[in-house]
VEXMIFI-842470 format. One line per 5 residues: number of its first residue (from 1); their letters; for each residue x, y, z of C-alpha. Coordinates in Angstrom, 2 decimals. Layout:
VEXMIFI-842470
NUM> A> X/Y/Z ~ ...
END
This chain:
VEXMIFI-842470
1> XXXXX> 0.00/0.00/0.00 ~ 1.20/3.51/-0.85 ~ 1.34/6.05/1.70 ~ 2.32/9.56/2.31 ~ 5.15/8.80/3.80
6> XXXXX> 6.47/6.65/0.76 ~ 4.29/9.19/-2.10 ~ 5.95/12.53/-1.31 ~ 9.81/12.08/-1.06 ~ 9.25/10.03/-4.76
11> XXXXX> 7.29/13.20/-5.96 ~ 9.86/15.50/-4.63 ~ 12.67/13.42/-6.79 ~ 10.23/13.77/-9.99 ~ 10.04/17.21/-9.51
16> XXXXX> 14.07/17.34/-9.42 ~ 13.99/15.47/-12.27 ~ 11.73/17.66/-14.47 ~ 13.74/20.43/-12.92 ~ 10.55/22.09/-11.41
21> XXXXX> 12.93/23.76/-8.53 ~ 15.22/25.22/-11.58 ~ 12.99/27.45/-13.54 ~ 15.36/29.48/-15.65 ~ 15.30/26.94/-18.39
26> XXXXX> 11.36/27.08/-18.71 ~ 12.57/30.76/-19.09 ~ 14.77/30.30/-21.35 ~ 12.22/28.98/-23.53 ~ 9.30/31.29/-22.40
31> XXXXX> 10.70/34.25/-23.67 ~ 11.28/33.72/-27.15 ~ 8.10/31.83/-27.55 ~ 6.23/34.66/-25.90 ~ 7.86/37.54/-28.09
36> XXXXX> 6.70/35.50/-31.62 ~ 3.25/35.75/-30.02 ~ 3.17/39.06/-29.99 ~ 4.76/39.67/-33.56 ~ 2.72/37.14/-34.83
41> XXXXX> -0.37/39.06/-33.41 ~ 0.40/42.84/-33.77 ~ 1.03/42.83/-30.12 ~ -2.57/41.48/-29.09 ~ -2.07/37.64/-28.40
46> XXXXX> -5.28/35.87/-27.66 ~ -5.19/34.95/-23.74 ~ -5.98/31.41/-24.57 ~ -3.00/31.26/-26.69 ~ -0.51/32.85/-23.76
51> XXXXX> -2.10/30.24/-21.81 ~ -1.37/27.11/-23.82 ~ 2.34/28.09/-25.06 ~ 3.22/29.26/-21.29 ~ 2.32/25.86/-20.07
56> XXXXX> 3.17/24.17/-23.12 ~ 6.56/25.75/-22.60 ~ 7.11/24.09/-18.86 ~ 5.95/20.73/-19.91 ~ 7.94/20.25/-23.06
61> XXXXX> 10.45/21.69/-21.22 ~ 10.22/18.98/-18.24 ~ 9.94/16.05/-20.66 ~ 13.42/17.29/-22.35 ~ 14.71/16.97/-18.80
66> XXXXX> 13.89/13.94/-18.18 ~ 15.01/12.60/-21.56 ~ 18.20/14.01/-21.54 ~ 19.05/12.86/-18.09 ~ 17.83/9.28/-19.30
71> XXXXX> 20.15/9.62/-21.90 ~ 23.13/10.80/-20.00 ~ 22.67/9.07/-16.94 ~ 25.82/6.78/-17.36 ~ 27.58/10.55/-18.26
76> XXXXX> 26.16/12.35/-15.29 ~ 27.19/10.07/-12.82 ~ 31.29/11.67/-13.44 ~ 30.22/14.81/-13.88 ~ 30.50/17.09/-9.97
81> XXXXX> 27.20/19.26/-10.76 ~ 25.16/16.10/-12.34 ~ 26.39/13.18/-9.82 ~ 23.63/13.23/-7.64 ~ 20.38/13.92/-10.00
86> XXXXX> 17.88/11.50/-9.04 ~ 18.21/9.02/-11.94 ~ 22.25/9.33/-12.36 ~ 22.29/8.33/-8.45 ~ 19.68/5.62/-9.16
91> XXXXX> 16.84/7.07/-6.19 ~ 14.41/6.73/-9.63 ~ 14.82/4.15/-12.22 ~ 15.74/4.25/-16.08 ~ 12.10/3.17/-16.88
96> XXXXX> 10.11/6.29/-14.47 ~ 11.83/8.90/-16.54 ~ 10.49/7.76/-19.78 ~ 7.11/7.07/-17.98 ~ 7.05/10.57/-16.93
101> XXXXX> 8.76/12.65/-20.40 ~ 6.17/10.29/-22.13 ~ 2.86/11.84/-19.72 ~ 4.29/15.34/-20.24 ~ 5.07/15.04/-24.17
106> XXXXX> 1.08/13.67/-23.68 ~ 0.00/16.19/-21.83 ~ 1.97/18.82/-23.97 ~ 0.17/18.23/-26.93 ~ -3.51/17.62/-25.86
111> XXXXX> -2.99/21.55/-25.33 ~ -2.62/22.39/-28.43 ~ -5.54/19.94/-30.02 ~ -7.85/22.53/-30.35 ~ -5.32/24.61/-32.76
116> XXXXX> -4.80/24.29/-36.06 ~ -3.55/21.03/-38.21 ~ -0.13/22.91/-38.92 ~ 0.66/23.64/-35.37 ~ -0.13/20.15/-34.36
121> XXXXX> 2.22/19.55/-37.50 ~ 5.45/21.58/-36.06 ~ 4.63/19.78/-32.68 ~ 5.72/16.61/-33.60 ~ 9.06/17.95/-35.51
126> XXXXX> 9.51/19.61/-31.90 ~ 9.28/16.58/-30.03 ~ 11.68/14.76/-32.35 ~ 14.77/17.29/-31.99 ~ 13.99/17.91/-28.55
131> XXXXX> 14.66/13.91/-27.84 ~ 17.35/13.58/-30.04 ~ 18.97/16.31/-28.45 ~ 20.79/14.78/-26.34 ~ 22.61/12.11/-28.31
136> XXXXX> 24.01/14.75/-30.58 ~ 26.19/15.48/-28.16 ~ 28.04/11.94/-28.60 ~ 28.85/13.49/-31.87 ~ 28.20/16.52/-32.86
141> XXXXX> 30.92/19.55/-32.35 ~ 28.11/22.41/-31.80 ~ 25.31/20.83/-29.42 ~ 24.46/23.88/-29.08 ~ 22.85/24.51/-31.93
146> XXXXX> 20.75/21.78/-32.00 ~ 19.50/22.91/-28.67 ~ 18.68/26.46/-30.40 ~ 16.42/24.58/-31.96 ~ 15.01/22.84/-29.75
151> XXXXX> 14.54/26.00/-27.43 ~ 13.09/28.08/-30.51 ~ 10.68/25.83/-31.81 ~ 7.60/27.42/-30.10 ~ 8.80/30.46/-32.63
156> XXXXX> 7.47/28.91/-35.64 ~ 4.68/27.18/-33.69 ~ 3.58/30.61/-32.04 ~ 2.89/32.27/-35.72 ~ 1.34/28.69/-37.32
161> XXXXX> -1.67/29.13/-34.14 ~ -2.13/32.51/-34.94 ~ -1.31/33.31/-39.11 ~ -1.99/29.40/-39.87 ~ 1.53/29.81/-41.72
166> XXXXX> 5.31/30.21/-40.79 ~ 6.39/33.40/-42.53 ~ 9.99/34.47/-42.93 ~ 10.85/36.58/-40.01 ~ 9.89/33.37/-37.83
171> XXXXX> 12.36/31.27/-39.16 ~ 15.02/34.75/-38.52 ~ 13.60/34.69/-35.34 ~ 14.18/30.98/-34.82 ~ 18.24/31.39/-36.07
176> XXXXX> 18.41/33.98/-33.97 ~ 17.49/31.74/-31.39 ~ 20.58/29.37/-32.02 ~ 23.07/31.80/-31.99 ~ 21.53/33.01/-28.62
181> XXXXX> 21.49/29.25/-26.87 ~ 24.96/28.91/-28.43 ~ 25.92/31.93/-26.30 ~ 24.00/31.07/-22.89 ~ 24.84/27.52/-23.42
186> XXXXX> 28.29/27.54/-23.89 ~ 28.41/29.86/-20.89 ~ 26.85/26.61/-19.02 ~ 29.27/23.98/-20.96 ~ 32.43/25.96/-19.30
191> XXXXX> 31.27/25.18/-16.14 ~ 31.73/21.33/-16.87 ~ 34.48/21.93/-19.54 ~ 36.84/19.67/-17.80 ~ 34.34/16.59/-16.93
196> XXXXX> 33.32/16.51/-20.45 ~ 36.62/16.40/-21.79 ~ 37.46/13.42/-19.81 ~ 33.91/11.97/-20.43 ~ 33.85/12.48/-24.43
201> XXXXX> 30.67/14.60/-24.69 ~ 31.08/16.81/-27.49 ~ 30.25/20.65/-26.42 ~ 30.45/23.98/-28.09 ~ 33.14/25.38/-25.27
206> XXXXX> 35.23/22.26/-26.28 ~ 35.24/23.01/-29.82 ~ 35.50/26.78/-29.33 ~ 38.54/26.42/-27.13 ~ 40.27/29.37/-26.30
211> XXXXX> 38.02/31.43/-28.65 ~ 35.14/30.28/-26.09 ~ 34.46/34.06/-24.55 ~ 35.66/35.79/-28.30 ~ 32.46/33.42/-29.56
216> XXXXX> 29.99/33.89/-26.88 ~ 29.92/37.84/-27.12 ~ 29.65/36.81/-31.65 ~ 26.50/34.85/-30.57 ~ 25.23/37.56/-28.04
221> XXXXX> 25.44/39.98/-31.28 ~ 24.23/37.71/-34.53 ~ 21.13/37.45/-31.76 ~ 20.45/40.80/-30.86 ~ 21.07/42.03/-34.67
226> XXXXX> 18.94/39.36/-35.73 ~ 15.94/40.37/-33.31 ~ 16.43/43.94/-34.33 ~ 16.03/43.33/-37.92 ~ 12.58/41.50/-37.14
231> XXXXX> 11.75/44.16/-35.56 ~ 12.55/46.63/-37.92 ~ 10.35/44.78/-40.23 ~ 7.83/45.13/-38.28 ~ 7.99/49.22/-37.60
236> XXXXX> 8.45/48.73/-33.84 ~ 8.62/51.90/-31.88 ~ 11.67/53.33/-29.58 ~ 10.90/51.09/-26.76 ~ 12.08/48.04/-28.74
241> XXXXX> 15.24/49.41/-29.63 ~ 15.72/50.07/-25.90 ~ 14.76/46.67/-25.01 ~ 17.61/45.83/-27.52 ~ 20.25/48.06/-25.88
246> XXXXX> 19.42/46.73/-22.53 ~ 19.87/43.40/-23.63 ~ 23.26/44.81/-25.27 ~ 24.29/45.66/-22.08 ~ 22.96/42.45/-19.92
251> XXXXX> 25.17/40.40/-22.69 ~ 28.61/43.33/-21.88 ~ 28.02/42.30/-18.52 ~ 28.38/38.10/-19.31 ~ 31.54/39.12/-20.76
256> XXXXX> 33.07/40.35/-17.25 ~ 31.24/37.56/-15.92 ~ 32.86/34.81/-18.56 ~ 36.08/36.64/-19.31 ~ 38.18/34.79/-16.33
261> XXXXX> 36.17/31.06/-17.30 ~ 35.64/31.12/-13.44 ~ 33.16/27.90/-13.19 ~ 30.89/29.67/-10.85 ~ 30.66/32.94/-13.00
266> XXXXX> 30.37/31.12/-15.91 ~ 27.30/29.83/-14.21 ~ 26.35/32.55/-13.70 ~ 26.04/34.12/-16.46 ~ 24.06/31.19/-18.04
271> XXXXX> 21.47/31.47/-14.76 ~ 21.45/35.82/-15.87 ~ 20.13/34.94/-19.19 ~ 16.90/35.20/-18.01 ~ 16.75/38.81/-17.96
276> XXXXX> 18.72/39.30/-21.25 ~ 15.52/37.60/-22.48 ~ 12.86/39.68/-20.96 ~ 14.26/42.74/-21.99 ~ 13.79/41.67/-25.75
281> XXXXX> 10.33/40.31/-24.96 ~ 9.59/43.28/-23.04 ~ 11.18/45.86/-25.97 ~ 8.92/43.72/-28.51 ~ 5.91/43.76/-26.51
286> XX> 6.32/47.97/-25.54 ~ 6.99/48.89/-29.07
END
């Protein structure tokens, strides 16, 4: 019989799992996803739409979680920062994790059921890199990327529920969104630079090197220019451009943060994404 007692420390170690107590990723995901809602819509999202990509956002989000640490849970377990998740230290087994990424992936995409065929469409392309994600790091140089993609997909997905088609400045909007995960992301792969190079996992600080900080502030700028260009496009007022100077000068910040490769700054700097993000959602939103 299943008690309390027995029900709530397992919950607490799904909710670790899913990363429920670390929100900035859902963030990290949020913001984009929220600022091609309001392009896509003139700046007047319907509420139901807010509603379903916001909480699309944290489930896809925790499924991807629980994938990846599925995947790398023979990885994790030599890595300091990843040692004692609750799969890699084997408090939850192999077969919960895909048990629970399957109910959110589920759960995910009965939200957006009532939307149209072509968002339903994108979905399942989502869902694919999102899982696959983390085997490209066995051998792919930029991981990275891949994960821009993963991160950005609610761009295109955000205009198909609202135009019923994926113009152009989307899919600027979604490159844009690689070059910015290469930059926060690499920030994060510096922390465990030296665990992964003893490990094998492929990572974009390993293949940068020591051009890691020279191609984190590149990224920072291909993504701001990017996002300014969009915005351009679409006549956006002076409170846009200011979003896109603050963000300017959140990413000059990263580089005193980064410019030492300090693990814990490096960290960070990854974690203080967050707020380079809402200043372009807020800029986009304002103008």
């Amino acid at each position: 019989m299943i008690t309390t007692t027995h029900l709530l420390p397992k919950l607490k170690l799904y909710a670790q799992l899913v990363r429920l107590d670390k929100p900035i990723g859902s963030l990290l995901l949020l913001w984009p996803t929220l600022s091609a809602l309001w392009l896509a819509s003139n700046g007047q999202p319907d509420p139901m739409l807010i509603l379903v990509f916001s909480l699309g956002t944290v489930l896809m989000r925790s499924a991807g979680c629980a994938i990846n640490d599925f995947a790398d849970r023979k990885f994790d377990r030599h890595v300091k920062r990843t040692a004692e998740r609750p799969l890699t230290s084997g408090r939850i087994a192999a077969w919960e994790a895909i048990v629970i990424a399957s109910v959110l992936a589920l759960l995910s995409f009965a939200l957006i059921l009532p939307l149209n065929s072509l968002t339903k469409e994108l979905s399942v392309f989502a869902v694919v890199v999102a899982a696959s994600y983390p085997y490209f790091k066995r051998f792919f140089a930029l991981p990275q990327a891949y994960l821009g993609i993963a991160f950005g997909f609610g761009i295109p997905m955000a205009y198909a529920a609202v135009q019923a088609t994926v113009p152009l400045e989307a899919w600027v909007l979604l490159i844009a969104n690689v070059f910015w995960a290469l930059a926060y992301d690499t920030e994060y792969a510096m922390v465990d630079r030296d665990d992964d190079l003893l490990i094998g996992i492929r990572t974009s600080a390993i293949t940068f090197g020591r051009f890691d900080v020279i191609a984190v502030m590149l990224c920072y700028g291909i993504h701001l220019v990017l996002v300014a260009l969009v915005g351009a496009r679409y006549q956006l007022g002076p409170l846009f451009y200011l979003g896109i100077i603050i963000a300017a000068a959140i990413a000059a910040y990263h580089y005193l943060l980064i410019r030492d490769r300090d693990r814990m700054r490096c960290f960070a700097a990854f974690r203080h994404n967050n707020w380079l993000g809402a200043a372009v959602f807020a800029g986009i939103a304002l103008g």
